[in-house]
Structures are given as C-alpha cells and as structure tokens.
MIPA-327352 format. One line per 8 residues: number of its first residue (from 0); their letters; for each residue x, y, z of C-alpha. Coordinates in Angstrom, 1 decimal. Layout:
<nodes>
NUM> a> X/Y/Z | ...
</nodes>
This chain:
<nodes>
0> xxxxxxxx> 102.8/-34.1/22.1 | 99.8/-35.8/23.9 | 97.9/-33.5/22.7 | 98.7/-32.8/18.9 | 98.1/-36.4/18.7 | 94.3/-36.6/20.3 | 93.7/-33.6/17.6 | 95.0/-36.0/14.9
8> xxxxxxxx> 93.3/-39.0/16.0 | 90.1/-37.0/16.0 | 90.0/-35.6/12.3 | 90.7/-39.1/11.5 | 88.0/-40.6/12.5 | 85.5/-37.8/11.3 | 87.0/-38.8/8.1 | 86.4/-42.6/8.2
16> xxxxxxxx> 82.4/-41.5/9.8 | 81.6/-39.7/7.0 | 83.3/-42.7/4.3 | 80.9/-44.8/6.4 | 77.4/-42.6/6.0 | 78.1/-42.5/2.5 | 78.4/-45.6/1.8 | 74.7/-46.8/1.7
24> xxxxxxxx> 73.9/-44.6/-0.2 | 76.4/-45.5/-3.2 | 75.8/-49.2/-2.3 | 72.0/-48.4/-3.2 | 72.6/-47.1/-6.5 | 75.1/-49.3/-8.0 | 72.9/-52.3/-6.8 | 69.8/-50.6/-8.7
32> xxxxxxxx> 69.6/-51.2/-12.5 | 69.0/-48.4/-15.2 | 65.4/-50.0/-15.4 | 64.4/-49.9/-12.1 | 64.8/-45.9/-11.7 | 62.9/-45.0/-14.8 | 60.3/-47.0/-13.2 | 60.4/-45.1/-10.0
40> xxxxxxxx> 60.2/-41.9/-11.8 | 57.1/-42.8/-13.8 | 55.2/-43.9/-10.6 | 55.5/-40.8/-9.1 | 54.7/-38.8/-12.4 | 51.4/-40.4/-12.4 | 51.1/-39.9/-8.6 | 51.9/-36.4/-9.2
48> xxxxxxxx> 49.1/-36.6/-12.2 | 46.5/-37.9/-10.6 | 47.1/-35.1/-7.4 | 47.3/-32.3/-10.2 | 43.5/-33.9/-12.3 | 41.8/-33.9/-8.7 | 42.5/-30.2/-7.5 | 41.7/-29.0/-11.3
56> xxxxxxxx> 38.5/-31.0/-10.2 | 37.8/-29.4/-7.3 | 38.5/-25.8/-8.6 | 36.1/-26.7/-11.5 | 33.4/-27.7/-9.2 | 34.1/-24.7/-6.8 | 34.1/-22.4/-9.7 | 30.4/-23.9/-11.0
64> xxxxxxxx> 28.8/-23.9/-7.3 | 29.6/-20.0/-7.0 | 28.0/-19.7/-10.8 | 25.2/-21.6/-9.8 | 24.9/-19.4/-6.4 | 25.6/-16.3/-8.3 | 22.7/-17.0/-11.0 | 19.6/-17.3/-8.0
72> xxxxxxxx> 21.5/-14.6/-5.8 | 21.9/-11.1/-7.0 | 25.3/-10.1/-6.5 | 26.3/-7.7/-4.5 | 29.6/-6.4/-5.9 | 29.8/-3.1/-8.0 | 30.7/-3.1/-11.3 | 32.0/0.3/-13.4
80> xxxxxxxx> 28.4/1.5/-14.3 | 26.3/0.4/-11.1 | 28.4/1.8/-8.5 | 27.9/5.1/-6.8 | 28.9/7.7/-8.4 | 27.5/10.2/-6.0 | 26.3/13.7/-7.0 | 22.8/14.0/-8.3
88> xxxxxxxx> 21.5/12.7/-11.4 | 19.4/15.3/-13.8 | 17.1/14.1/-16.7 | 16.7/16.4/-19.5 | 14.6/16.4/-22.8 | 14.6/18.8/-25.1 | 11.8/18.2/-26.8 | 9.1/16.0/-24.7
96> xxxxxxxx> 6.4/16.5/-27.5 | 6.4/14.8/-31.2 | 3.6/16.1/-34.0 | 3.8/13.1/-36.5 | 1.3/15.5/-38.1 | -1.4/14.2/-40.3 | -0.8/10.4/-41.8 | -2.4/7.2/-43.6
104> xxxxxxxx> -3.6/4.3/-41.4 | -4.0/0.8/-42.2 | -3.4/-2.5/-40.4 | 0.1/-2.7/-41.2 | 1.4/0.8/-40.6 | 3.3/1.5/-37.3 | 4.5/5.6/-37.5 | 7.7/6.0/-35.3
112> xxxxxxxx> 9.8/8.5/-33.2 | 12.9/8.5/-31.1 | 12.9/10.5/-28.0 | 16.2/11.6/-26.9 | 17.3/12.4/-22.7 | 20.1/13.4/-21.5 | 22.0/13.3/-18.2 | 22.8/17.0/-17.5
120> xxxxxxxx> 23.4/15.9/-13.5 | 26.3/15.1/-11.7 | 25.0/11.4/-10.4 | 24.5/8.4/-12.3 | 20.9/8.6/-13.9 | 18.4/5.7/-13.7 | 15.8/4.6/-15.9 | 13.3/2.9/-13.3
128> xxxxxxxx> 10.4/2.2/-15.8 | 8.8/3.3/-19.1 | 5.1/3.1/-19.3 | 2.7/4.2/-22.5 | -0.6/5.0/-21.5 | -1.9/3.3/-24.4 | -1.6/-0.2/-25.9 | -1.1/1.3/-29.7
136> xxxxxxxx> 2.3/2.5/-28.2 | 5.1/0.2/-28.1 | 8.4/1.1/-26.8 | 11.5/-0.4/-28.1 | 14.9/-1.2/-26.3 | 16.2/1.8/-24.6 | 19.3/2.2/-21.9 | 18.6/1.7/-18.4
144> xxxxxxxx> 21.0/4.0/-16.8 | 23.0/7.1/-18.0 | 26.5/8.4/-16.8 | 26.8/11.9/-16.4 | 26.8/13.5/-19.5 | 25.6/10.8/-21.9 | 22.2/10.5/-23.7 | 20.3/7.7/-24.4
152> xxxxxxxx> 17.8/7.2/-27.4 | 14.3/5.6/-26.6 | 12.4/4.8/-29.5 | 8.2/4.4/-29.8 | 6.0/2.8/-32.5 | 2.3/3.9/-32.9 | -0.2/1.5/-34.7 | -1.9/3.8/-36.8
160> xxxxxxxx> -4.8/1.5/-37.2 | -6.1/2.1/-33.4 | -5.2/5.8/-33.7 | -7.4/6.4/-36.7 | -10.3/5.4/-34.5 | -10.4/8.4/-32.6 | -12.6/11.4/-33.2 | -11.2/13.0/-35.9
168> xxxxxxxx> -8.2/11.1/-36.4 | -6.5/13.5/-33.6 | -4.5/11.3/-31.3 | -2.4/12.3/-27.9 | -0.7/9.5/-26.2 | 1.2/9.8/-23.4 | 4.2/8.0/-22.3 | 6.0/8.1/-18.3
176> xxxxxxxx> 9.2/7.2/-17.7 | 10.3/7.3/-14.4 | 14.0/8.0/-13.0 | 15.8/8.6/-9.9 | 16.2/12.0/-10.7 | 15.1/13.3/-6.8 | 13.8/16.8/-8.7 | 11.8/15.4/-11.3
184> xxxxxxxx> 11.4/11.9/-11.1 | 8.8/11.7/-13.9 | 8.6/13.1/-17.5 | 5.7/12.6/-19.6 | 6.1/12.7/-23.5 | 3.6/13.4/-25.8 | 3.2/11.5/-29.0 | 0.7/13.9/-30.9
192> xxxxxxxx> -1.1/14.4/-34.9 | -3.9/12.9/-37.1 | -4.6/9.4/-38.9 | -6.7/9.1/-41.2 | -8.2/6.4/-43.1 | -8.1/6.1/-47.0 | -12.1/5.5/-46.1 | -13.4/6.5/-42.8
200> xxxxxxxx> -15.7/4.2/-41.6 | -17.6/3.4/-37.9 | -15.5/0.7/-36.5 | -18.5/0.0/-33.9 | -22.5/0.6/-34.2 | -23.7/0.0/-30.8 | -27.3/0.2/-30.0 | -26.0/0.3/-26.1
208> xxxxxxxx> -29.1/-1.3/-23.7 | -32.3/-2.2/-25.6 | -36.1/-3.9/-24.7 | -36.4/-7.3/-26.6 | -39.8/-5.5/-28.8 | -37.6/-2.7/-29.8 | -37.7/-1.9/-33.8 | -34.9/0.9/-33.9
216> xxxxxxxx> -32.3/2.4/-36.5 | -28.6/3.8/-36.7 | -27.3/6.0/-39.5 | -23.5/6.5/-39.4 | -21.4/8.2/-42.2 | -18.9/6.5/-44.3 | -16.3/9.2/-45.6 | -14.0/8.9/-48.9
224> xxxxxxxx> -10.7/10.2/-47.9 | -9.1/9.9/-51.2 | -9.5/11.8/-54.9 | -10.6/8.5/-56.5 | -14.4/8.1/-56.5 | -15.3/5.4/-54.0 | -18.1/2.4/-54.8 | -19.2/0.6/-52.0
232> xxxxxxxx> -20.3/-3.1/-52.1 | -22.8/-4.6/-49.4 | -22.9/-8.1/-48.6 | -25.8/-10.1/-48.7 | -27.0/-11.0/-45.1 | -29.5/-12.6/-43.4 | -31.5/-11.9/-40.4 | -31.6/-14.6/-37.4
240> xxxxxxxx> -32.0/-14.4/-33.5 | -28.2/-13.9/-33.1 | -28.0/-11.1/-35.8 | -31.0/-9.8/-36.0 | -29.8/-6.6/-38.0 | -31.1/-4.8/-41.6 | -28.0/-3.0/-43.1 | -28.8/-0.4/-46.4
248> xxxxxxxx> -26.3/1.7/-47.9 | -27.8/5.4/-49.0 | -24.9/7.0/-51.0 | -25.5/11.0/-50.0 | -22.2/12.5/-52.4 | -21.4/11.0/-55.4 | -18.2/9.0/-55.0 | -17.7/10.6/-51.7
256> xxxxxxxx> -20.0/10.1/-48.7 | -22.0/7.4/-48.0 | -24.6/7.0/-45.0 | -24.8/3.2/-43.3 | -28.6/2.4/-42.2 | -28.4/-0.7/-39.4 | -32.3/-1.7/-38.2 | -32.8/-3.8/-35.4
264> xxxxxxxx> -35.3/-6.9/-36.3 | -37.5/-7.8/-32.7 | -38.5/-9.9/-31.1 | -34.7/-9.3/-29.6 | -33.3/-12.5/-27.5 | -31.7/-11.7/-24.3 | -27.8/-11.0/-24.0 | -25.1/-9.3/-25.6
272> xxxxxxxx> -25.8/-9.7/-29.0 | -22.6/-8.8/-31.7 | -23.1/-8.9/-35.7 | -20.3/-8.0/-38.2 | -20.9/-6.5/-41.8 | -17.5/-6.1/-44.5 | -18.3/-3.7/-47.0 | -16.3/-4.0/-49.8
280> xxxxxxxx> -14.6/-1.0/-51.2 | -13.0/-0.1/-54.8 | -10.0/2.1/-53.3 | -6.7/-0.6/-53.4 | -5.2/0.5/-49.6 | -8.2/-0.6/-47.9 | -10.1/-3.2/-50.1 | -12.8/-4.4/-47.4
288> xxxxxxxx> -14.3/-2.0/-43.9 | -15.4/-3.7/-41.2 | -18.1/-2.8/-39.1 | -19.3/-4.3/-35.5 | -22.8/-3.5/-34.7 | -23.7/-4.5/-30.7 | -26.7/-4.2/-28.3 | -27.6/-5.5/-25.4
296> xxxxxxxx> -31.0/-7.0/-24.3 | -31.7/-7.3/-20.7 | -33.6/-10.1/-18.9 | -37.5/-9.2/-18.8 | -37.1/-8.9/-15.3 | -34.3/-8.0/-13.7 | -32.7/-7.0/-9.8 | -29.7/-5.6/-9.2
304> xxxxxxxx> -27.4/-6.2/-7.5 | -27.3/-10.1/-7.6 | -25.7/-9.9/-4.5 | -26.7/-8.1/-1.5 | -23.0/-7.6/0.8 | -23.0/-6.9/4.5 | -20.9/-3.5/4.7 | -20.7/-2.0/8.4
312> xxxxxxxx> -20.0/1.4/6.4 | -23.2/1.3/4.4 | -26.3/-0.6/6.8 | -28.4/-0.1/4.2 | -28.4/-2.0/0.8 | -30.4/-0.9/-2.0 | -31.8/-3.8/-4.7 | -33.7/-2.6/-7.5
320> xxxxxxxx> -36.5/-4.7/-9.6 | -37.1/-3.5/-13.1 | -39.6/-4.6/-15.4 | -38.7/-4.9/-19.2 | -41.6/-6.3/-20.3 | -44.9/-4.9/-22.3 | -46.7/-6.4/-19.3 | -46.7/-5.3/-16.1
328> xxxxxxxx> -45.5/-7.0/-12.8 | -45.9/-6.0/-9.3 | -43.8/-6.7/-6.6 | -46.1/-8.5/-3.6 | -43.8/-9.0/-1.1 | -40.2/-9.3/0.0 | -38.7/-11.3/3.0 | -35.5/-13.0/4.1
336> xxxxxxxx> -34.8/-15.7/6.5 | -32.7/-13.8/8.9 | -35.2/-12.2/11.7 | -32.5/-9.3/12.0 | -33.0/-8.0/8.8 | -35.4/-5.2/8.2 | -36.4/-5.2/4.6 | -38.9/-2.3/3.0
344> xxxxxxxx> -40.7/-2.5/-0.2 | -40.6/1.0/-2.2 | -42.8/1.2/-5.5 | -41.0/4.0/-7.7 | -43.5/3.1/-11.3 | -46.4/0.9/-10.4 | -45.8/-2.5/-12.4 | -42.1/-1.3/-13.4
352> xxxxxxxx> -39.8/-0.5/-11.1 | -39.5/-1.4/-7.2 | -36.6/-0.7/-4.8 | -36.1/-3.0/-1.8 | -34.0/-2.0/0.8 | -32.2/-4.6/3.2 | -31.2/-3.0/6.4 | -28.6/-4.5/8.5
360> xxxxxxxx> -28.4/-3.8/12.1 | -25.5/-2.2/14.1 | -22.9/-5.1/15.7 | -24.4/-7.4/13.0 | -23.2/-10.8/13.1 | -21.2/-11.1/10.4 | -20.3/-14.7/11.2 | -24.2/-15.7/9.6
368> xxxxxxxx> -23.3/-17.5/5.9 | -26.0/-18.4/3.4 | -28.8/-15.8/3.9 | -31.3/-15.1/1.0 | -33.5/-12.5/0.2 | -36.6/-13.5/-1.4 | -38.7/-11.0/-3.4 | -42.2/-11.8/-4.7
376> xxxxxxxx> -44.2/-10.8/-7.8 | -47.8/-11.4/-9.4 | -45.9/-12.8/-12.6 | -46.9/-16.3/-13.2 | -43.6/-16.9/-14.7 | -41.2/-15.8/-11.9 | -43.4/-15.7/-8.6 | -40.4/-15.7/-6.9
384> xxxxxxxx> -36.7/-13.9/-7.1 | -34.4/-15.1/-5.2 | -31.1/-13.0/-3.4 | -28.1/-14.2/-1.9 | -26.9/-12.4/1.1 | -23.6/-12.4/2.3 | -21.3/-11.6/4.4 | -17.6/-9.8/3.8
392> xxxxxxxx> -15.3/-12.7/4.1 | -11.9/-10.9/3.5 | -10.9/-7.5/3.9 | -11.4/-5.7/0.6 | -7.9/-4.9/-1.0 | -6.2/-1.6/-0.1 | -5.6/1.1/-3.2 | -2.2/1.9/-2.8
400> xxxxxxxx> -3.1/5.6/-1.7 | -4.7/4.0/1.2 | -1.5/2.1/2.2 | -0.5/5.7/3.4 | -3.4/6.2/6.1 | -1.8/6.6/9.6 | 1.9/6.8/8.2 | 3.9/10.1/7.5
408> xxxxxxxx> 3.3/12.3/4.9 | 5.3/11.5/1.7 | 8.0/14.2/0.9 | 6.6/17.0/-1.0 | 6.5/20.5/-1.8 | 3.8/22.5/-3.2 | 2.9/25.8/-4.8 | -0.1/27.5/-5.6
416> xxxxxxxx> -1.3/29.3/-8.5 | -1.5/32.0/-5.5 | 1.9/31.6/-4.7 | 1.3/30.1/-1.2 | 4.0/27.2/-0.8 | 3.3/23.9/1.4 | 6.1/21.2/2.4 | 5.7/18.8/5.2
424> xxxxxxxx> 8.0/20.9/7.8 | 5.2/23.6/7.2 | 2.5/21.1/8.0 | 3.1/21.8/11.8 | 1.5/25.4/11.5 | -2.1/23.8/10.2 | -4.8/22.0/12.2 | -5.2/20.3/9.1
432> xxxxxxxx> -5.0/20.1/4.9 | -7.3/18.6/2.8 | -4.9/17.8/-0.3 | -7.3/16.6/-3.6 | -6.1/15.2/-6.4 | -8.1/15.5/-9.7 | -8.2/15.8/-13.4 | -9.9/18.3/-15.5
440> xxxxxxxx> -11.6/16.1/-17.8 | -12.1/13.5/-14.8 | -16.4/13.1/-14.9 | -16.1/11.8/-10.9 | -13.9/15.1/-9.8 | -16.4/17.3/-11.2 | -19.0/15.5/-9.2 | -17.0/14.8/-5.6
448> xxxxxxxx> -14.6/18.3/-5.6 | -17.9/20.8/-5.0 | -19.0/18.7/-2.3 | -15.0/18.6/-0.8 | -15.6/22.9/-1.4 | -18.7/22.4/1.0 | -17.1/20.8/3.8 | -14.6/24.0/3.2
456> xxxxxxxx> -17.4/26.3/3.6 | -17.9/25.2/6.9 | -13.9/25.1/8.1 | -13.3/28.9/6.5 | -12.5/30.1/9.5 | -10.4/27.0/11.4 | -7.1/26.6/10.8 | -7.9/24.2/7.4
464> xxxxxxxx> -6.7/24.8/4.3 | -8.1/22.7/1.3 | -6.0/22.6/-1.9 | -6.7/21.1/-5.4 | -4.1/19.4/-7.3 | -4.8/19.2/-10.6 | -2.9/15.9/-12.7 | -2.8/15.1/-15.9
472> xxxxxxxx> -5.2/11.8/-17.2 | -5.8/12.0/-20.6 | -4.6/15.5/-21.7 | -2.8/18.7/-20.6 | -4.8/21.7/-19.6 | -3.2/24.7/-19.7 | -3.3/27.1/-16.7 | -6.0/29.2/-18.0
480> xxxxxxxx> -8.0/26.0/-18.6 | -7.8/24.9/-15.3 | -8.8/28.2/-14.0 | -11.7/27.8/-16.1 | -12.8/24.0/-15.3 | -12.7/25.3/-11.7 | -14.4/28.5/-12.3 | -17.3/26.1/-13.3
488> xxxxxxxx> -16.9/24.1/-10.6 | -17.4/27.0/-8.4 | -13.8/25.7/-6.1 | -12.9/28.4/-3.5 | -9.8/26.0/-2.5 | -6.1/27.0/-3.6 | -5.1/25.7/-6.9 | -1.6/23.5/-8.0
496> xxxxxxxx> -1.0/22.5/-11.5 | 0.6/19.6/-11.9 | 0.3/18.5/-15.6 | 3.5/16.8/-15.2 | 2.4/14.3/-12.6 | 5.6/14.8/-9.8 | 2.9/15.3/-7.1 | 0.6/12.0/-7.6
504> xxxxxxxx> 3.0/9.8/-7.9 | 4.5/11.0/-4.6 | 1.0/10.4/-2.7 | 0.4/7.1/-5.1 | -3.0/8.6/-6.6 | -3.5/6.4/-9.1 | -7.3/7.0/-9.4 | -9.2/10.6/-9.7
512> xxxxxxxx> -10.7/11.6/-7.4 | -8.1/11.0/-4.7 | -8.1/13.1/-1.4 | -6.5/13.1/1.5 | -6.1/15.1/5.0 | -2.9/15.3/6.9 | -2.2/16.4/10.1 | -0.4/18.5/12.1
520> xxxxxxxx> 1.8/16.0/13.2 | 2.5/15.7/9.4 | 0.8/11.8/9.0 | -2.0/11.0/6.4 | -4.9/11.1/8.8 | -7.3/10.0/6.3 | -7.7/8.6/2.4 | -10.7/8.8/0.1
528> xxxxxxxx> -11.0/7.8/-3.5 | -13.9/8.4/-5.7 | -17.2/10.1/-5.3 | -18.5/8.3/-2.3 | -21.9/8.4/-0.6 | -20.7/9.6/2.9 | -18.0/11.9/1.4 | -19.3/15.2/3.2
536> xxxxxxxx> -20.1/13.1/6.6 | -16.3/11.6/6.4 | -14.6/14.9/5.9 | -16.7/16.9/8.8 | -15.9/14.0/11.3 | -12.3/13.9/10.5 | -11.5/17.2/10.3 | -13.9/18.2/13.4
544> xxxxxxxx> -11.6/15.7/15.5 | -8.7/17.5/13.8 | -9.8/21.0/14.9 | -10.7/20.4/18.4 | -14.2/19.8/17.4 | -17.4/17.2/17.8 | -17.7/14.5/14.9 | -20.7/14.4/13.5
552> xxxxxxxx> -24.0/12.1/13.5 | -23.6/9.2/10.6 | -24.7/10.7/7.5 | -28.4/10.8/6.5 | -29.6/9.9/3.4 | -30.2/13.6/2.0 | -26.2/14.2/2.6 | -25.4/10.7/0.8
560> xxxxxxxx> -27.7/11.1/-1.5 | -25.6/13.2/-4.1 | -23.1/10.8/-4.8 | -23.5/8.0/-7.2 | -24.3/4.7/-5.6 | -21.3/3.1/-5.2 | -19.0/6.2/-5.3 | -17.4/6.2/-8.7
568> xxxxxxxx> -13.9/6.8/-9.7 | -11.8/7.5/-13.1 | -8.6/5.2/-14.1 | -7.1/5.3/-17.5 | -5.4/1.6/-18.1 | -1.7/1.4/-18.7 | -2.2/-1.5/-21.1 | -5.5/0.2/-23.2
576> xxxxxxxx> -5.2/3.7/-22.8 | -9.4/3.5/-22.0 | -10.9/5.4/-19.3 | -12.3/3.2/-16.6 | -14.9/3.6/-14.4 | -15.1/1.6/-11.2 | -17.1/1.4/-7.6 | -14.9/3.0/-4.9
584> xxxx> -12.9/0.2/-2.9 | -13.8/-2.4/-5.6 | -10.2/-2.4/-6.9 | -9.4/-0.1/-10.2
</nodes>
C-alpha cells in the first residue's frame, strides 16, 4: 500500500516538473508581440547575409590569386592532349619537295604551298620548331603537336620578288622542322622552281674595292621576258663626289636586250659609296627597275687590323700597311711602348705594302691595358700610325659544338658509304675518331678537310679512324656527287651522307667545317671549327696523347701557313638565307 502510493506520488510530480519547464517558455511568447518577432527574423537574415557576401568574397579573391599564380607559373597538371601518351611518336611526309615550277615575280607576289605530316607513330608527336633557311619564306600557323594518327597542314609563302634575284631565277629553299620523333628528329622540305621577271634586270652593280684615281666600267644585261617589245627610259643624272657614276643604255636586240654601261668618275672619295638609277620601262607589270650600283674606296693608307689582341694561342700578330696611293710611302720604323714586345718590320712591295709583326712573349702579362703600337712612314701627311694593343678581357663566347668538349659523346649512330657502322658503345674499341662535319659546296671544308686527311696519313696505322660527314648547307648532293667532291678533294677517310641533317644537329654543328675527336672512353676530347692556322699541329697533339704517343712542338709557321689567317668558317643565316663567312671563335 506504502508502496503503490510512493509510485503515485512520484509520476505526479514529474507531471507538475515538466508544467513548470514549460512554462517560460509560453510566458516568453505570449508576452512578445507579432512585431517584435518579424524583427528578430530580419536581424538574423541580414546576419546570415552579410556571413554568406564575405565567404563569396573570399572564394572570389582565392579564385583570382591562383589565376594570377597560374598566369607567371606554368602549370603542371596534364590536360587531354599534353599528357603522355607513351609509345613513340613517328613523323611522316609524303612529299618533302614542292616544284612551284616556273612563275612571274613582282613586289606584291607571294607563291604558296601547304606541306602536309602525319603521325604514323604510336606516341604523341611534337612540333618543337620550324625554321626557313631563308627570310623570303614565311611560314604560317601550323599545329604544334599531333595525336597518333592525325595530320597537320603547315603552310609557307615565298616572296617571289627576292627569288627572282637568283641566277637564273632557279630557287631552293629549305625549311627544318624539328620534332620529338627519337628516329628522325629533323625533316627538311624543299621549296623548289623558277621566277622570273617580266624584265630582268641587275638588282646590284658593285664595283667591289676600288683606288680613289680609278676610271673603270660595268656592262650588265637587261633581258625582256615578255612578247611585247620593251623601250627603256634613262633618267637624267648628275655626277657628284657621292655618286660619281656615268650610266648609258646600248640597246643590243631590238625590243629585247638591252646592255647597261655604269663608268666610275675619279677622283673617288673614301668610303662606301651607293648610287641608285630607275629606268623606266613600257611593259605595265613592272613600270620602273631599279638598280644599286656600289664600291668601295679605301683610305690611302691603310693597316689592318685596327686592333692588335693578345691571344696565348697565336704569339704572333700580323698587321699589314698598304699603300693606295699613286705615291709611294715607306715604312721607317715601328715601336711600341711595352719593352716585352718584339716587333719586326717586313717590306713585301717597296713603297706599297709592309707587314709588321708583334710578338708576344710566353706567360705574358695579360693584366697590361692601354699598349700602342706605333708605326712610322716618310709620308708628310701621316708620319705616324698609331695601334692599340690589348689585352683579352673576357673569355671569347663558346660555339655551341664546343659546349661539348670534355662531356660524353651525344647519342648517335653512323654508317658509311662502306657499310662500316659507328655508335658510341662501339667507341670503346678505338684509340680514337676524328668525326668532320662538312658540306659539299662549303669553300672552308674544301680548304681545312685535306689537311684533316694529312694528319690521317700519319695515324693509318694506329687505332684512328677519321670519318667525313657530309650535311646539307645550301643544297642536296646526291651520293654520286659527294663521291665526286671528295674524289677532288683527294679524302682517304670513310664517308656518311647525311643530306638530311639527323647527325649535326646531334653534335650541334652549326658551322662547316666542324670536327671533332672522341675518345675511347666515349667523351668529346676535342672541338675545332673552321679552317684554322694550327689545325694540323692541334690534331697530331691530340690524337698523339690519344694513342699513347708524344705531342708535338707548337706549330711552325710553314704548318700554319695554309690556313687562312683567322681560320675561316661557312654559316648560312636562318633569318637571310646568305652564306656567311666569319673568323673562327669570333662568333658566327
């Protein structure tokens, strides 16, 4: 009884406890008017506002700083086309040579073709650069990557104007695109035919180097392209000390061929002196020729170089006095005002022409600035001449080839017209291998490859073998034409064509001559680029260390004397297309 009453007592006041907790509560919101909650509620809408504005904020501001970052970083994440597809990638062209055949050229006429490659490999295929050989080609947008199995179109423009220029008309200009295709990572397209001019005409006369009292003449032929009969006009000109030119016009073929007489007028004023003639013409695509008609006109007396350089290489610098004048001047005397210096007077024409030779002495200090050498003549105008000497301040800058000196081989592999292969695994099994690059219509190769054959004369019978790689500068020479060139030559070495120019590249030859010997231990033990003075001497020291051998003495003046003075090599300029000639270590 106790008991069931406790039980009831307790449910009870649970009851009544939770009447009580309520209560508050209910009191709360009956005291609070209609009002007074809307309030409430819009408070915390703007509270909840105001939260929502600041994070869209911050997300905005997040969002710019990684666009920012991304924009001066370059990212690192793989889209579709850039990531690694693995496999190999394979460029083919099926036809890497366009005749345009024979066409008009004016100044307004650009003739065009699109070359088309294809990705026959399994990777993705790259396009790393495109490069004409010639300014008068222009290459338009092309893709810079190819999925397996697609092509891609890349489209060149010629200006016919430049191309009718050549001999002939006949034009070849190359083009290179490069690719990451690990077999053939280079293909060279041809862009071939013949412009012509409505009226052919000499764009340039040029009298090249002339003595101020020289009276000479140049004839050059002016050509009628056409079937309309062509009349030529001539200007009226005048002679003065900066165009001191006589033009006449002889017409040799009615309507046809015409022959263009230019007559210097002395006395001739020192300097490079340009005139400009336009002949007016009756044919309507090419109403007016112009012709440029140069010379030169040296200084009456004049030394070379203007600057006499301390080389350790080359003790011995060479400066040469030539008279230009109708009188004759003799050099007296020649002294400079460092007592180390040896200099020696040699008379090669009496009254003409003088050599003076500086000699510098071995462990020279180099650290001596502002040294002169002074030469002295009987002329009452220049008694004296006066010749800086200096000093090399900075290292001369490297040719890429010669960034490879004392560093491992570049993959390659090789093989002779012979058959006889080379790679760099089988470079172990030689005491050395002289490796040349050249070009067949290269003028320096011709001149530094039969003394490279020399030194070979003298290694037959080491463990040396010499092989000549022949590249491609201006044109393609077939195989029988190389066997030719080097059948002149008189080469004994082995023989690789590579008109395709896989091989250079590789070895960064960008200038011909360029020759290197590689070791056993399969490094590029020495570089040499151009026809230099102490070619012979270089090679037999090198590769007498190479076989166990003595070097030998320095070079002597008989063994340098071969070479051309400042050992010459042959470019041709990406942005021209012109053949350059340039001093070996000078830069290109």
């Amino acid at each position: 009884m106790t008991k069931g009453l406790t039980l009831q007592a307790a449910l009870m006041f649970a009851l009544l406890g939770s009447v009580l907790l309520a209560a508050p509560a209910s009191a709360q919101d009956a005291a609070d008017p209609p009002k007074a909650k809307k309030d409430d509620k819009r408070s915390a809408d703007k509270k909840k506002d105001k939260k929502k504005a600041r994070d869209d904020n911050a997300a905005k501001d997040k969002k710019e700083a990684k666009a920012a970052k991304d924009a001066d970083e370059p990212t690192t994440e793989s889209t579709e086309d850039e990531e690694d597809l693995g496999g190999t990638p394979k460029a083919v062209i099926a036809e890497a040579t366009h005749d345009f055949g024979t066409v008009w050229a004016s100044a307004d006429n650009f003739i065009k073709h699109t070359f088309t490659i294809k990705n026959e490999g399994d990777g993705l295929l790259k396009i790393l650069s495109v490069k004409p050989a010639c300014g008068c080609t222009l290459a338009g947008d092309h893709p810079d990557r190819l999925k397996p199995g697609e092509s891609g179109e890349f489209p060149f423009k010629l200006k016919t104007e430049t191309l009718a220029h050549a001999k002939d008309g006949k034009f070849s200009k190359a083009v290179t695109i490069t690719t990451n295709d690990p077999e053939k990572p280079t293909l060279r397209l041809l862009l071939e035919g013949t412009a012509r001019f409505h009226v052919a005409a000499p764009a340039l006369i040029s009298f090249g180097t002339l003595k101020a009292d020289v009276d000479t003449e140049r004839t050059e032929t002016i050509t009628n392209n056409t079937d309309k009969p062509l009349k030529l006009t001539l200007p009226e000109t005048k002679v003065t000390p900066e165009s001191p030119f006589k033009y006449e016009l002889v017409e040799k073929e009615e309507g046809k061929v015409y022959e263009l007489k230019v007559r210097t007028v002395p006395p001739l004023q020192e300097g490079r002196i340009n005139g400009e003639l336009k002949i007016q013409t009756n044919i309507e695509e090419q109403k007016e020729l112009n012709v440029r008609v140069a010379l030169n006109v040296p200084p009456r007396l004049l030394v070379r170089p203007s600057l006499v350089v301390y080389d350790p290489k080359r003790l011995t610098r060479p400066v040469t006095f030539t008279n230009n004048g109708s009188t004759d001047v003799k050099v007296t005397g020649a002294t400079t005002d460092d007592p180390a210096l040896d200099v020696e007077i040699e008379e090669m024409d009496a009254g003409k022409n003088y050599t003076i030779k500086v000699t510098f002495p071995e462990n020279y200090d180099s650290s001596k600035t502002d040294r002169k050498l002074v030469i002295k003549t009987d002329d009452p105008e220049k008694p004296e001449i006066e010749v800086p000497i200096r000093t090399q301040a900075v290292a001369q800058r490297k040719r890429p080839a010669e960034e490879l000196e004392g560093k491992p081989a570049p993959e390659f592999k090789l093989t002779s017209t012979a058959g006889k292969s080379l790679d760099n695994a089988s470079l172990s099994t030689h005491d050395a291998v002289v490796l040349s690059f050249w070009a067949a219509d290269c003028p320096y190769c011709k001149k530094a490859l039969p003394r490279v054959d020399s030194v070979r004369e003298e290694f037959k019978d080491k463990n040396v073998r010499f092989i000549n790689v022949a590249e491609t500068m201006r044109k393609k020479f077939s195989d029988e034409e190389l066997k030719k060139v080097t059948e002149e030559l008189k080469l004994g070495g082995e023989l690789v064509t590579d008109q395709e120019n896989t091989l250079g590249p590789k070895f960064k030859a960008t200038s011909y001559p360029t020759m290197f010997i590689l070791g056993k231990s399969g490094k590029v033990e020495m570089v040499s680029i151009g026809n230099v003075p102490t070619l012979e001497i270089d090679f037999k020291k090198k590769l007498a260390l190479l076989t166990g051998g003595q070097a030998e003495a320095p070079a002597t003046a008989a063994e340098t004397g071969t070479a051309d003075a400042a050992g010459a090599v042959t470019t041709v300029d990406d942005a021209t297309g012109m053949t350059k000639t340039s001093a070996s270590g000078q830069g290109k």
